[in-house]
C-alpha positions in Angstrom: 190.5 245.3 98.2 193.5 245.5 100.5 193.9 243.5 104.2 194.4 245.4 107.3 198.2 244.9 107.3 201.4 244.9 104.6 202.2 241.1 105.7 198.4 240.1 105.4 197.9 241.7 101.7 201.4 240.2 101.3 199.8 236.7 102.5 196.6 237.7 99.6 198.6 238.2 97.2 200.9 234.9 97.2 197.6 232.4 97.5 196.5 234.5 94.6 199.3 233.7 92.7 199.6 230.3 93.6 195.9 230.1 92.6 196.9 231.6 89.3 200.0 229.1 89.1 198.6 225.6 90.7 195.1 225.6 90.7 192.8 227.2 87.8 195.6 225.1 85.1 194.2 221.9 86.9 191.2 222.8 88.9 188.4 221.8 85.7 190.5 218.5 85.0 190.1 217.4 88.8 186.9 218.5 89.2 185.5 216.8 85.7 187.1 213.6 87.1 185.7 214.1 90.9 189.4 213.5 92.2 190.2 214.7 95.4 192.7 217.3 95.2 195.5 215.9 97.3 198.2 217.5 96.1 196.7 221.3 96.8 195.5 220.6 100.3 199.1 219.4 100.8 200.3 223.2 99.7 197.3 224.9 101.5 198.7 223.4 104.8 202.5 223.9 103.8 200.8 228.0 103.3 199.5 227.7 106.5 196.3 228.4 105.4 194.3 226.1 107.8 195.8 228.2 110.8 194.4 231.6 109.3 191.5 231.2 111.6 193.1 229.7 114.7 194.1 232.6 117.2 198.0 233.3 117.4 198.3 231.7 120.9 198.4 228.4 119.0 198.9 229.7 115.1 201.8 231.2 113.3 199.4 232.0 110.3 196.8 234.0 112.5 194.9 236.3 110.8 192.4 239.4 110.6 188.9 237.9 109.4 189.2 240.4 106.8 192.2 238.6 105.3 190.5 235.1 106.1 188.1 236.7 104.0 190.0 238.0 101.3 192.2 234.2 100.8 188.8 232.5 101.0 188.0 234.9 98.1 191.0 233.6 96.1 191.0 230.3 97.1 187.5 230.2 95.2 188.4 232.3 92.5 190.5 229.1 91.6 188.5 226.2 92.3 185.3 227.1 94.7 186.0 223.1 96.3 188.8 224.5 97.8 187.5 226.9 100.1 185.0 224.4 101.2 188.2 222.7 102.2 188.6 224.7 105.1 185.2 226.6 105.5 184.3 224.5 108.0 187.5 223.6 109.6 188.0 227.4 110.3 184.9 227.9 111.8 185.8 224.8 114.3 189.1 226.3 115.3 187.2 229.5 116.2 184.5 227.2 118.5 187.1 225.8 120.1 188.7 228.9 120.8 186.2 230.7 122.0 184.5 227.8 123.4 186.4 225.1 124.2 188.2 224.1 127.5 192.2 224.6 127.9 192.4 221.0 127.5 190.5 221.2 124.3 192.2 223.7 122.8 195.3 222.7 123.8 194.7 219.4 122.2 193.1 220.6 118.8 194.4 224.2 118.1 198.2 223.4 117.3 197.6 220.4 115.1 194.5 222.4 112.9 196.3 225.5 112.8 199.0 223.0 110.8 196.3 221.0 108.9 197.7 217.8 110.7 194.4 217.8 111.9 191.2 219.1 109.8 187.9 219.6 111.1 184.6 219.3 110.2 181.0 220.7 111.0 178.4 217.9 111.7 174.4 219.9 111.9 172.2 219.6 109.0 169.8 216.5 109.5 167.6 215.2 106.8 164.5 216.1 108.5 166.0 219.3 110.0 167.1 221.6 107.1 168.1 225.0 108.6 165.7 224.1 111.3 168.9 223.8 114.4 166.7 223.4 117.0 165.1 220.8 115.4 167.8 218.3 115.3 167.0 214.2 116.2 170.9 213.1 116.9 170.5 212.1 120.9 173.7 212.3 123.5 172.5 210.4 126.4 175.2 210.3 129.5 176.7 207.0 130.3 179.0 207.1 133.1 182.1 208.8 131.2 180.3 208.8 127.6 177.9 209.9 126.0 176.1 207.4 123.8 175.0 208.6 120.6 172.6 207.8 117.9 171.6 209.6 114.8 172.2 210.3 111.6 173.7 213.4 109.7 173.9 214.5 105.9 175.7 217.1 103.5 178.6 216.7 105.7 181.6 218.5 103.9 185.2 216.9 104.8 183.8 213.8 106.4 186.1 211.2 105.2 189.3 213.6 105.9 188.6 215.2 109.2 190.1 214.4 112.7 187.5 216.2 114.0 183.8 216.6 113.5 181.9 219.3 115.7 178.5 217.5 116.1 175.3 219.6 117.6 173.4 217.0 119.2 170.7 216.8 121.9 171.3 216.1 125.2 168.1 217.2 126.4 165.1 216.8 124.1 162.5 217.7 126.7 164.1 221.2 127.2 162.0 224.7 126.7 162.8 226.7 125.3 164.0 223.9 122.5 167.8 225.1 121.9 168.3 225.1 125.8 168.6 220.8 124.7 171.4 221.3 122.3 175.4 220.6 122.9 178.0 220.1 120.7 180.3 217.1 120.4 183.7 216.9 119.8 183.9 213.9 117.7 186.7 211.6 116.5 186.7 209.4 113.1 186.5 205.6 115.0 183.2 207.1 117.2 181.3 207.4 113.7 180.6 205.5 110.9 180.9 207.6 107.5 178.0 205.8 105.6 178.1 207.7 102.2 179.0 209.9 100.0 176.3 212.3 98.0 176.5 212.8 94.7 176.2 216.6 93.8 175.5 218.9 91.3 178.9 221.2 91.8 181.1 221.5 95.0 183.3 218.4 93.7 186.6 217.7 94.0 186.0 217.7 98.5 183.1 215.3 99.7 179.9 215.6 101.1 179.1 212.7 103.7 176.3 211.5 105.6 177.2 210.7 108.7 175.7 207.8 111.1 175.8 207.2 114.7 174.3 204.0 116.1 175.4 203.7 120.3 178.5 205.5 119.0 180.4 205.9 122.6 182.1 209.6 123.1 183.8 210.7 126.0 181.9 212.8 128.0 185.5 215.4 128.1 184.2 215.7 124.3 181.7 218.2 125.3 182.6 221.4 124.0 183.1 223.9 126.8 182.2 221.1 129.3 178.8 222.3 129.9 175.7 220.7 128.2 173.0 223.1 126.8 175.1 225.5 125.0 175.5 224.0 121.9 173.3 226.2 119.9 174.2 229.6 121.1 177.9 228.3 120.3 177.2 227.3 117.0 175.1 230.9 116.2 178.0 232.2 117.1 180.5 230.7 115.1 178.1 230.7 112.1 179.2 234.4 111.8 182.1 232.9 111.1 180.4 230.4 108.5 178.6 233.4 106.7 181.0 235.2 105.5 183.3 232.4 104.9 180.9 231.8 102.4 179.9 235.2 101.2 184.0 235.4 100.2 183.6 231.9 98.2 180.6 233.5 96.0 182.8 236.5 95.6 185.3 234.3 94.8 183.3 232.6 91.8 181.8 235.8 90.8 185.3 236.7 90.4 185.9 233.9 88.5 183.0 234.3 86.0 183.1 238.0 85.4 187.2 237.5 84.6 186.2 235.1 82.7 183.3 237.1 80.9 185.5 239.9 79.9 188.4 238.2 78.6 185.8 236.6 76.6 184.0 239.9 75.0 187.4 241.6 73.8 188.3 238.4 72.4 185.4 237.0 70.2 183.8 239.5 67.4 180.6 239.7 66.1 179.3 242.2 63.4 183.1 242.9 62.8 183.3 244.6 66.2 184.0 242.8 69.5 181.2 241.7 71.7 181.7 244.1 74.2 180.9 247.1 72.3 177.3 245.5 71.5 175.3 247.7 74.6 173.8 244.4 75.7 177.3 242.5 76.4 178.3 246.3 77.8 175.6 246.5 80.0 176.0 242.7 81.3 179.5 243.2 82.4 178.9 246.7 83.6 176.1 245.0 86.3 178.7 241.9 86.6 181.1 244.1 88.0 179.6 246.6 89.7 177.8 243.8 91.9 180.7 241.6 92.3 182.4 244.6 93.8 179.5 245.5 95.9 179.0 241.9 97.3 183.2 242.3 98.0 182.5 245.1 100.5 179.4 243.8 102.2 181.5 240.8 102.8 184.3 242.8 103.7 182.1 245.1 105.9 181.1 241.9 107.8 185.0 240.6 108.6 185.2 244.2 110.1 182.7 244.1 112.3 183.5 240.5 113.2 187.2 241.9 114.2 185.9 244.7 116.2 184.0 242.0 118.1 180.4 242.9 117.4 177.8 241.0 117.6 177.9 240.4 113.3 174.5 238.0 112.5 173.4 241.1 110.7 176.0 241.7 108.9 177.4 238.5 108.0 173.7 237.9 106.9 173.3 240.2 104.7 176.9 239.3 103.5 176.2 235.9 102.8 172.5 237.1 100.9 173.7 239.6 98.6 176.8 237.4 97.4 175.5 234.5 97.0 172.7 236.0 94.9 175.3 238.5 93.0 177.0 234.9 92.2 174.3 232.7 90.8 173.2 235.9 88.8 177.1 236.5 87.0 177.8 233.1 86.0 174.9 232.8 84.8 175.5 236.2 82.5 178.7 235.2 82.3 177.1 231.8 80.4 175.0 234.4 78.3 178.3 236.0 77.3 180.0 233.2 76.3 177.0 231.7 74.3 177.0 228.1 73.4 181.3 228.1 74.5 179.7 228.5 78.3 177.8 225.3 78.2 180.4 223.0 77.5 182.3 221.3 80.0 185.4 222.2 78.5 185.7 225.7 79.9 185.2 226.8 83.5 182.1 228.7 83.2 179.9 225.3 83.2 181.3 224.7 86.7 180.8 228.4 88.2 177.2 228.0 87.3 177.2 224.4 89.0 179.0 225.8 92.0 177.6 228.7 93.0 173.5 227.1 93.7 175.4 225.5 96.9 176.2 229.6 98.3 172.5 229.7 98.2 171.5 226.8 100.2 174.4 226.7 102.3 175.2 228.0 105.9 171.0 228.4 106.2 169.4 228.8 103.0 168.4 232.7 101.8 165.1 232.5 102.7 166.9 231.8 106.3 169.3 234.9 106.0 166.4 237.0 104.8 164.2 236.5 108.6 168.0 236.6 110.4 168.4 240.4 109.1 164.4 241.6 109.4 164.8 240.2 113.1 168.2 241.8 113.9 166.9 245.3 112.0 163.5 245.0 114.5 166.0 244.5 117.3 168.6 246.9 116.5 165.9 249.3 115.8 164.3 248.8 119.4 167.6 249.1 121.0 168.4 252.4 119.7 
């Protein structure tokens, strides 16, 4: 699948091959070991990949979302922890952007598009889930801050970023509920980092809770400089969000079916290669043909994010379909390999670990699954 342009599939194809080159050589070592991949953020930011998402105005790396897309894709194809790297940082630069005040943007926008600065998204709560509008962190005015106190968790990039966009309330007593919400631009010293969580897969990057006790922010923090519209702004940058992380399950699907195949020319069985038995055949044959199909429903979603159309829809479905398509080929990718695919020693183990979090992440399925029926009822009425 080709970008828009001859310099963006020219800007595909060199992360691929660095992929290729630095990272799936190293990525199972660093992520046995939980070591945080220093070394490859380093390159990511000399690639400019952390201004992909940040408009030209203030990025020499500006791209279509279609090639975000497609580098995400790669990115994960080497080491899923990777793209998590600047999943949520990208979808900051485009709040800000969109969003944000010139004195915000000006501020932020040079220094993420360089990955001086890296961002992170600050929503789930531990009594919240996908549930937004049910968030507990409170912003009460104070003069010239706003005083908060909270708590968040499954914070990715925590202990790295410069920046954590925090949804918080500033009026609990609001109706309807997400007319209370704001978002905070927040800086390292105004919250404490109080642990990390231990996970399943997605290691390598951390995952932080995050805890504000009468942590003072300036009130010029407010995104957009107008409280209340923290929700709508984060709705709309979760577009964004989706099919950042629809392209990391294609990404692993990638991986795993790559992976898969290699394996069944390679290892025989009944003096014939595994392939050619019609249940390894017909395995690879659904491996690919939904790997591809979860490739264009992501791609179909960048699209219509680039034609600026309202893309919940799409970027739903997007984020549905491939994060399903990726939990279901590493598994069969596992069932390919045999016993080989349970051992921590090759890189199916950790596809299988990673891709559960594509599920859960960016509002679980069963989320996605009442964001399309509602925007098919609506789009139905509309026309």
């Amino acid at each position: 699948m080709t970008a828009r342009s001859d310099d963006e599939q020219a800007i595909v194809e060199a992360v691929a091959r660095w992929v290729d080159r630095e990272v799936r050589p190293h990525a199972g070592r660093l992520e046995r070991a939980q070591e945080y991949p220093t070394a490859l953020i380093d390159q990511m930011k000399e690639m400019g990949v952390f201004g992909l998402a940040v408009p030209e105005r203030w990025s020499e790396s500006a791209v279509s979302t279609r090639c975000f897309a497609l580098v995400t894709a790669e990115l994960a194809r080497g080491w899923m922890s990777l793209a998590g790297a600047m999943g949520g940082h990208s979808v900051v630069a485009r709040l800000l952007a969109r969003f944000g005040t010139e004195e915000q943007q000006e501020r932020w926008l040079p220094r993420m598009a360089t990955g001086e600065v890296r961002a992170a998204m600050a929503l789930t709560e531990s009594s919240g889930g996908s549930d937004l509008q049910d968030i507990r962190t409170r912003a009460v005015r104070d003069g010239d801050d706003y005083v908060v106190d909270g708590s968040k968790t499954w914070i990715t990039n925590a202990r790295h970023a410069g920046l954590i966009a925090t949804l918080v309330k500033t009026d609990p007593d609001a109706e309807p509920r997400h007319r209370g919400i704001s978002i905070l631009l927040v800086e390292p010293d105004q919250v404490e980092v109080s642990k990390d969580l231990p996970k399943l897969g997605y290691r390598g990057v951390e995952s932080c809770e995050l805890s504000f006790a009468g942590s003072r922010v300036p009130a010029g923090s407010l995104l957009g400089g107008e409280e209340g519209r923290g929700f709508a702004q984060f709705m709309a940058g979760l577009e964004l969000g989706r099919v950042q992380v629809a392209a990391r399950a294609v990404g692993v699907a990638q991986a795993a079916l790559d992976d898969a195949l290699a394996y069944a020319q390679q290892r025989e069985s009944f003096g014939q290669p595994i392939w050619q038995h019609q249940s390894v055949g017909n395995l690879l044959a659904d491996m690919a043909t939904k790997t591809r199909a979860a490739r264009l429903l992501t791609l179909d979603a960048a699209d219509s994010i680039d034609a600026g159309r309202r893309s919940d829809l799409e970027a739903g479905m997007a984020k549905l379909f491939a994060s399903e398509t990726c939990m279901q080929v590493a598994l069969d990718a596992m069932r390919i390999h045999g016993a080989a695919g349970y051992s921590a020693e090759v890189d199916i183990e950790r596809y299988f670990r990673d891709a559960p979090l594509m599920i859960v992440g960016e509002g679980t399925n069963e989320i996605q699954r009442g964001v399309i029926a509602r925007q098919l009822v609506e789009r139905a009425r509309e026309a």
